[in-house]
N, C-alpha and C positions, 0 to 999 in steps of 0.2 A: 843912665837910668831914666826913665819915664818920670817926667815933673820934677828935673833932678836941681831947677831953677831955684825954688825955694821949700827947704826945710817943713813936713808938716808941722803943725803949733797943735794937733791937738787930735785926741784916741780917732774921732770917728774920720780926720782926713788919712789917718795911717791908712785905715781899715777901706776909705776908697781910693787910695794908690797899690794897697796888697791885691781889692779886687781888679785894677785895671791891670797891674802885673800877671793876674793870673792869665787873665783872656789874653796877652801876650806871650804866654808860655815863658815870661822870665823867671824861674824857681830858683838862680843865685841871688837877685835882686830883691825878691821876695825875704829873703831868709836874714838879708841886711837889714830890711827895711825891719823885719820882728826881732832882729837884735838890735833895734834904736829905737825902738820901743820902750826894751826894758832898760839902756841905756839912760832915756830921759825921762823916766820913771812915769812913763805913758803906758800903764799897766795893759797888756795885750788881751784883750776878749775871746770866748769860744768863735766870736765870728773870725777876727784879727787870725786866728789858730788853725782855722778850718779854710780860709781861702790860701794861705802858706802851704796847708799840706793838699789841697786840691791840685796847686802848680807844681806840688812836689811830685804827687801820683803821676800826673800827665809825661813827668818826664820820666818818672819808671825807678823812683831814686827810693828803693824803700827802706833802705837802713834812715836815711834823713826824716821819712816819714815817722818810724818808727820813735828817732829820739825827740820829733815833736810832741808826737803823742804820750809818754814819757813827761815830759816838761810840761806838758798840758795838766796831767796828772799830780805832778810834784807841785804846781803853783795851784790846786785846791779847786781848780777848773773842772764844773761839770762835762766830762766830755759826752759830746752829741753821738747820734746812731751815724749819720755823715759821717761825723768823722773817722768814727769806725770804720767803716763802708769804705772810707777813702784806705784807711793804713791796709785791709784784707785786702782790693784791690790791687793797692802795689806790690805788694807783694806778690800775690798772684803774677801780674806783669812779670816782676823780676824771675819767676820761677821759685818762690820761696814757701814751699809748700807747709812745713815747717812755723813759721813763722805768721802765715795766715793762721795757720789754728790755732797758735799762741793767742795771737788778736783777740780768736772769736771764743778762747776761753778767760782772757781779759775781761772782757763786755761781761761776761756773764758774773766775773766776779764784783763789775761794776754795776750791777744790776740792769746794765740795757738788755735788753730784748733785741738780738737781731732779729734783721729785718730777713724779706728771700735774697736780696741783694747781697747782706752781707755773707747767708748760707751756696748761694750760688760761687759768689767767688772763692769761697773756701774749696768747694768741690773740685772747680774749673784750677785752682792750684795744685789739686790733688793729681789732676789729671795731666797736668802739664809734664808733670813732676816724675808721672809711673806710678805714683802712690794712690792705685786706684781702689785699695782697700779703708782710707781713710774718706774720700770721697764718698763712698756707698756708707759710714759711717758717720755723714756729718748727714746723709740724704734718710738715714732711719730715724738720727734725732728728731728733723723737720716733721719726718711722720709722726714720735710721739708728741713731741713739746709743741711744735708748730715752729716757723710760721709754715704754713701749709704751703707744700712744695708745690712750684710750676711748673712751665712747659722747658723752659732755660734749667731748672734744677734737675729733672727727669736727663734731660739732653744732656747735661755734665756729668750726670752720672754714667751712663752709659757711653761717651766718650771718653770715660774714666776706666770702664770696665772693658772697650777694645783693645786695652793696653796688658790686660790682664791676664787675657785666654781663657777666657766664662763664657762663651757665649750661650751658655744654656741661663745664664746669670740675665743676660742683656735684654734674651726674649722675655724671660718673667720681669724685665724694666717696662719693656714695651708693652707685653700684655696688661700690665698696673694702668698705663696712661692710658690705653682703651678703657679699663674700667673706671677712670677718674674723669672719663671724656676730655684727657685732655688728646690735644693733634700731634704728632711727632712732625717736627719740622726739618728741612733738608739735611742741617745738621747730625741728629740725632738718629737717623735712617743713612746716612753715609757710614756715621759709623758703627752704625750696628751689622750693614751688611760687610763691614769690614772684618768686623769682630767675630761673624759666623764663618766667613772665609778663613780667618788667621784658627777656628777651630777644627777644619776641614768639612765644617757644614754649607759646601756648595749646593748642594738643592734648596736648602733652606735660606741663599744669602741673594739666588736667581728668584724666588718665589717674592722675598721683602721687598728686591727689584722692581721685580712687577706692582708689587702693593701700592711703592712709591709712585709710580709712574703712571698708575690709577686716580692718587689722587691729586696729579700734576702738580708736584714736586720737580723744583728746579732742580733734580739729582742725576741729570743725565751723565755728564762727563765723573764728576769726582765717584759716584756710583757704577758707574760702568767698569769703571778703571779697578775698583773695588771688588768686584764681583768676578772682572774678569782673570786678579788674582787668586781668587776662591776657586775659580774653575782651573787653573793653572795649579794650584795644590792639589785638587783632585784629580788631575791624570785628563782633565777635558777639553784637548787645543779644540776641537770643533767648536765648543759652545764658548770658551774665549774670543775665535775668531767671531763667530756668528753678531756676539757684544761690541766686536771694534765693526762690522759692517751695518747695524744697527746706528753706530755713533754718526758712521759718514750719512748714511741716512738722512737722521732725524738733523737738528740745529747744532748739537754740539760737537764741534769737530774736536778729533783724535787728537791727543798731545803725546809726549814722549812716553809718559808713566802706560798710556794706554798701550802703545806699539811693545814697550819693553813686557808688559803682563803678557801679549800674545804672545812674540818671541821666545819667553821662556815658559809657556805652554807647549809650544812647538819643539823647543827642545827637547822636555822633558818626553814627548810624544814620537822623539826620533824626525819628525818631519823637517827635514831640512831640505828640500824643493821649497815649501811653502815659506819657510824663513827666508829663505834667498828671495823670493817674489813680495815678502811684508819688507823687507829691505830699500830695496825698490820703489816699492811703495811711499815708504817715510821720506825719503829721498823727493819721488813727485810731490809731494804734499809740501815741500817749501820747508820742512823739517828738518835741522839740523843735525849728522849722524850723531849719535850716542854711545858711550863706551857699552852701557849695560846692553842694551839694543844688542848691538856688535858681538858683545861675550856671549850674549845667548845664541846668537847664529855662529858662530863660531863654535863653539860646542856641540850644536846638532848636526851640524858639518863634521865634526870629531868622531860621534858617536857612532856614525853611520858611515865611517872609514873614509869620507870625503875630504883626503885631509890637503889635497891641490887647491883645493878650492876656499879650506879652511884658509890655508899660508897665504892664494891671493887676497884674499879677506884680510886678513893683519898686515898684507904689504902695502895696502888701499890706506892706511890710516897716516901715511908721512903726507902725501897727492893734499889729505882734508887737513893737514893741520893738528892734527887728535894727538896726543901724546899718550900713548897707551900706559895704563898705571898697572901693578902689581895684579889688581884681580884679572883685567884682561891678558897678560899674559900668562898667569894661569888660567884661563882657558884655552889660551894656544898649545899651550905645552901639554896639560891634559889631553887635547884634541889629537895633540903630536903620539902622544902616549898611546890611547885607545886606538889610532892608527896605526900602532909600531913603527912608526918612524922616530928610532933616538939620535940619531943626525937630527934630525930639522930642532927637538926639544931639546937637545946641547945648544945648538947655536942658540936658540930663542931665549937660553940660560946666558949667555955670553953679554947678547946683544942686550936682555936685563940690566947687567952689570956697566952694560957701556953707557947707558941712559940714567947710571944712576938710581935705579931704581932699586929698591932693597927687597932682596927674596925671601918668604917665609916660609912655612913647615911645607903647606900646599906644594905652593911652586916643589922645593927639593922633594917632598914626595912621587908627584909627577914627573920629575926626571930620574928619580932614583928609581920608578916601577917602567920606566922609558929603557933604560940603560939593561933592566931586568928582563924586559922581553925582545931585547934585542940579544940578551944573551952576553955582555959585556960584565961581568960581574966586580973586575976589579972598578973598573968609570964606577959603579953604583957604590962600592965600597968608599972611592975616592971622595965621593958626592957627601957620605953620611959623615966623612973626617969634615969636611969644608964647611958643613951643617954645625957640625959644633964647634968651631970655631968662631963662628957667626953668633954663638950662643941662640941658638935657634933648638928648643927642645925639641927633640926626636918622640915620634907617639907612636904607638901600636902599628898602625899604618909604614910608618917609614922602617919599624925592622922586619916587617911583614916583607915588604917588598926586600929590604937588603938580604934577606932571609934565603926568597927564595932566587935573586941572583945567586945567591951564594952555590945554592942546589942546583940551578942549570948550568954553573959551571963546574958539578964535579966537587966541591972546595966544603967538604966537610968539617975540615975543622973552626973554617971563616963562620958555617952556620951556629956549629954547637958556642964559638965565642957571644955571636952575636944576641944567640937565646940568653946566654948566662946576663951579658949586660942588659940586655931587655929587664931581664927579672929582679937584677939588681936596682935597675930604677922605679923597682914596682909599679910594672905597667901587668896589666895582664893580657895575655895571649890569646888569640883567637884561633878557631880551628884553620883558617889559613897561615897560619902561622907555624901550628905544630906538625901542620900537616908536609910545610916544607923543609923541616928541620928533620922529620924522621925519612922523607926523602930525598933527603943530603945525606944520612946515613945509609940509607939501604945503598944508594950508588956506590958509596965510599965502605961498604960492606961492614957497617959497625951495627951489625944486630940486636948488639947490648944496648946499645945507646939508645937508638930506635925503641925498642921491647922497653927501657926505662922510662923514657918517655911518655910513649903510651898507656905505662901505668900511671904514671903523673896524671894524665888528661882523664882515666878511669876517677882518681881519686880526686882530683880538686876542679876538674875542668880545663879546657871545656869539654864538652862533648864530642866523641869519635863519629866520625861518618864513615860514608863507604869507600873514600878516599883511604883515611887512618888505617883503619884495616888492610886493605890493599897492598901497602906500603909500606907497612909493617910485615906483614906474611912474605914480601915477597923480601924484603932483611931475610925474615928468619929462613928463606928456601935460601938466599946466598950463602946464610953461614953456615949452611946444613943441618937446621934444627928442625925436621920436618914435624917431629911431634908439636912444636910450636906453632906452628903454621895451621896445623889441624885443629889444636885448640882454638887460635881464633877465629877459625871458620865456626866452629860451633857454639863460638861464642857471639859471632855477630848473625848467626842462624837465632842464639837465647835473646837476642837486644833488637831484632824483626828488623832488621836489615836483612834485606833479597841480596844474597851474593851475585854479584855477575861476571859475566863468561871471565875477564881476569882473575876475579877473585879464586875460582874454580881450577883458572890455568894455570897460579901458584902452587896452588894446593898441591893437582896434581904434578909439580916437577918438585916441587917438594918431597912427595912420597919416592919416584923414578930417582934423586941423587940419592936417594938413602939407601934404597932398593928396595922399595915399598910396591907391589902390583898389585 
């Protein structure tokens, strides 16, 4: 301990070893030295109290702050607005959103008057936290009661509300500090263009872009990156790319966050030429590969049947070092799937297993609608027994797919099982769902079942399309119920569905088995 030579003799040398502890950051030492205080009945002061919990905030320790402040209180001590300031801060630090408002509704019952400091931090814990409805709640106080919010309060609040999904919340933040003149500063414009992005307001998160960059605002990288997510929600690889050619541009060079927002622009836009050449690219730039990077080319490679070039793609990644985790290889296996290749997404399922890596609903989705367009139906059946073994819950999705394996192989009663367990885990159905189970019937000639069904989907949902119909009529033409068949032609004539040429060429061998001309 600092000055650990001789014993203070007296209040005010505690109080200049607490303050030299603090500017050393020693907060265990500190916390001795104000329990030999009261030890040697050298009664500890608000100052003695307030430099203890300064070393204590610095190290992020707020339960300890907390029961100073506490103890400050129980020994008749007027506590200071600091020290206030200090217990909301730490808190804040630690994440304790919770607990900051505790603080700042303490003060208030101790008649201090927070200061912005103390309102700011409260917000900034709000925001750390997700609790950004608490945050925009401590920032309307400041409005009525005062103290009169800043350029830092405005900016926490709306860092509070990026978290939230308001962005129509964020703009009426922003328009307030234009009319309070005050400036939004880099911070505060990052994340608001984030926060129009995460609402899928890309025009309006490219336009604050520009606003920023008008009033030369250090916002180029963490803003780009930002924006060029927003454009990447809205379906716009052009103007994503356009934002990372802009970045090599100007001074701030691309990072990873920036390559991976184009990437899965590029995905989502099918351009996988142009992901292979930002590949490449990141690659030149002395940039380390990246899983996320990587899954999104790897996927627009998938999408676009390019699945050779997907597989070299995830066989590149032992060469770097990379240990591919769970999300990337679901998107192999996806990729593998939308390719119809259920070889390459079995092995990819194997090779999962050999690495240890633990597969979840995705992954066995993806191999179970893999094994389904390959036409293997009992692999897909096999896959959803091994799913729940793993205790991995089965969704809507995974009996869709075991569903309609079921229906390409013919295996009617695997379907009508698999609907009944669906229903019994009160999952509900979607029309590709119903739509494969009354097409396992019609093959497997069970008209009843089918016709049942389809009154199901009349009365509860979902909704019939032009599929349902189809495949229903053409049950009812197997089992020879052509009056059936005719009905729902003019039933899905009453529900403005345009029959087409199938629906027509039921009908009609419908009537011809009956002997209908």
């Amino acid at each position: 301990m600092p000055g650990a030579g001789l014993a203070p003799r007296h209040a005010r040398e505690y109080t200049s070893l607490l303050a030299a502890l603090r500017r050393q950051h020693c907060w265990q030492e500190a916390v001795l030295v104000l329990g030999q205080m009261h030890q040697r009945t050298h009664e500890p002061n608000v100052i003695s109290y307030g430099a203890t919990l300064g070393v204590c905030e610095r190290g992020g320790h707020w339960m300890l702050v907390s029961r100073l402040l506490c103890d400050l209180r129980a020994r008749l001590l007027e506590a200071s607005v600091i020290a206030c300031n200090t217990a909301v801060s730490t808190c804040e630090k630690g994440r304790r959103w919770d607990q900051a408002l505790a603080s700042l509704r303490e003060m208030q019952w101790d008649a201090i008057h927070p200061d912005a400091v103390t309102c700011n931090a409260a917000i900034s814990a709000s925001e750390k936290c997700g609790f950004w409805a608490d945050g925009l709640q401590v920032l309307a106080v400041m409005k009525r009661w005062g103290p009169e919010p800043d350029v830092v309060s405005f900016g926490a609040a709306i860092c509070a509300m990026s978290r939230g999904k308001h962005p129509e919340r964020v703009m009426g933040l922003l328009e307030e500090m234009q009319e309070r003149e005050l400036h939004p500063g880099t911070v505060a414009y990052n994340a608001a263009i984030d926060a129009l992005g995460k609402g899928g307001l890309w025009p309006e998160a490219l336009e604050l872009l520009r606003a920023a960059r008008g009033m030369r605002l250090g916002t180029d990288r963490v803003a780009c990156n930002a924006a060029a997510s927003a454009c990447e929600r809205g379906g716009r690889w052009d103007l994503a790319l356009a934002l990372l050619q802009d970045l090599r541009a100007g001074k701030g060079l691309p990072d990873l966050v920036s390559y991976s927002a184009v990437a899965s622009a590029m995905e989502r836009g099918g351009q996988w030429v142009r992901s292979l050449v930002l590949l490449e690219e990141l690659v030149s730039a002395g940039l380390q590969m990246d899983l996320l990077v990587l899954g999104a080319v790897l996927s627009a490679c998938g999408k676009c049947s390019e699945w050779e070039r997907a597989l070299a793609l995830f066989a590149g990644l032992q060469p770097q070092r990379l240990l591919p985790d769970v999300i990337t290889f679901n998107r192999a296996i996806t990729a593998a799937e939308e390719s119809e290749q259920w070889t390459w997404a079995l092995n990819l399922l194997e090779e999962m297993k050999g690495l240890e890596v633990l597969p979840d609903d995705v992954t066995y989705n993806a191999a179970i609608s893999a094994c389904e367009k390959g036409r293997i139906w009992d692999r897909a059946l096999a896959l959803l027994k091994e799913m729940q073994h793993a205790r991995i819950l089965p969704d809507t999705i995974t009996f869709s797919a075991a569903i309609s394996a079921a229906e390409k192989g013919c295996q009617w009663p695997w379907a009508s099982l698999l609907l009944a367990r669906m229903l019994r885990r009160r999952l509900e159905p979607n029309a590709i769902t119903c739509n494969a189970a009354i097409s396992a019937f019609e093959k497997g000639r069970q008209w009843q079942q089918a016709l049942s069904l389809f009154c199901k989907m009349l009365h509860d949902g979902p909704a019939p399309d032009e599929i349902t119909f189809t495949a229903v009529m053409s049950a009812a033409a197997m089992g020879h119920q052509w009056s059936v068949s005719l009905c729902l032609l003019n039933e899905m004539q009453w529900g403005c569905f345009v029959p087409n040429l199938i629906t027509h060429s039921v009908a009609v061998d419908a009537c011809e088995v009956s002997g209908e001309h």
